[in-house]
N, C-alpha and C positions, 0 to 999 in steps of 0.2 A: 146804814148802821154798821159801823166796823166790827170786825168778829175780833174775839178773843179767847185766848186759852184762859183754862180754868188757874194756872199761875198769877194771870194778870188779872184775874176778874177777884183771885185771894186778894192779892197787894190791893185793889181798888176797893176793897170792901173794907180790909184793915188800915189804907188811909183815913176813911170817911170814920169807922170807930175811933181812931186813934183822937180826928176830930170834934167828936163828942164828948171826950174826955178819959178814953178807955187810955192801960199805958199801951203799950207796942208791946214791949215782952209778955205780955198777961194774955193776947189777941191773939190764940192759936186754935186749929180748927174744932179742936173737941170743948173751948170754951163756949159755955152756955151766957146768956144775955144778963142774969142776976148778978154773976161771978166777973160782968167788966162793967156792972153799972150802968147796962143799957134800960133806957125807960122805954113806955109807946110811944114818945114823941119820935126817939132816936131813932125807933126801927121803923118811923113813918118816914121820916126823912130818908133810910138809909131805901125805903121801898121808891122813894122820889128818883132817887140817884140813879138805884139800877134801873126803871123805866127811860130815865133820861139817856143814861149812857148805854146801854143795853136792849132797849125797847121791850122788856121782861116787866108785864105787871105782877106787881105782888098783891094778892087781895088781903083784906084783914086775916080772913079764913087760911088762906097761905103763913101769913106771917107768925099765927098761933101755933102752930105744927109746926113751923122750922125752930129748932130750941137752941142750937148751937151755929159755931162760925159757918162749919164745916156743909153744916145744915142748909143752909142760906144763899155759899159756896156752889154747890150741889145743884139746888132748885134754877140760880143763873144758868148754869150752865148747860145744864137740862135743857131749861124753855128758851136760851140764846139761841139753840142750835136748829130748834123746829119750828 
């Protein structure tokens, strides 16, 4: 699994929102999931992604408690590293 700084683990997370329909300017760390129009589907998917590219599971119970980007941001980089 290739490592990553938490710059590059933001930009891969704000691809993947940007993908689900959020805009890019609106996608900054202190945005919360209601304010880009993120559903459960999106933050299932987006739990797919970082497992796939990061090997970081995200549990349902994880996903409830991260509320923001920055949040989510945060939690990768945390469990990337351990």
């Amino acid at each position: 699994m290739p490592t990553a700084n938490k710059d590059q683990i933001e930009e891969r997370l704000t691809e993947a929102l940007v993908s689900f329909g959020s805009e890019r300017d609106k996608v900054k760390r202190d945005a919360d999931w209601e304010s880009l129009d993120v559903d459960s589907l999106d933050l299932a998917e987006l739990a797919q992604i970082v497992e796939e590219e990061y090997g970081v599971k995200m549990a349902e119970k994880d996903m409830k408690e991260l509320k923001t980007v920055g949040d989510a941001v945060d939690f990768v980089v945390a469990h990337a590293s351990s």
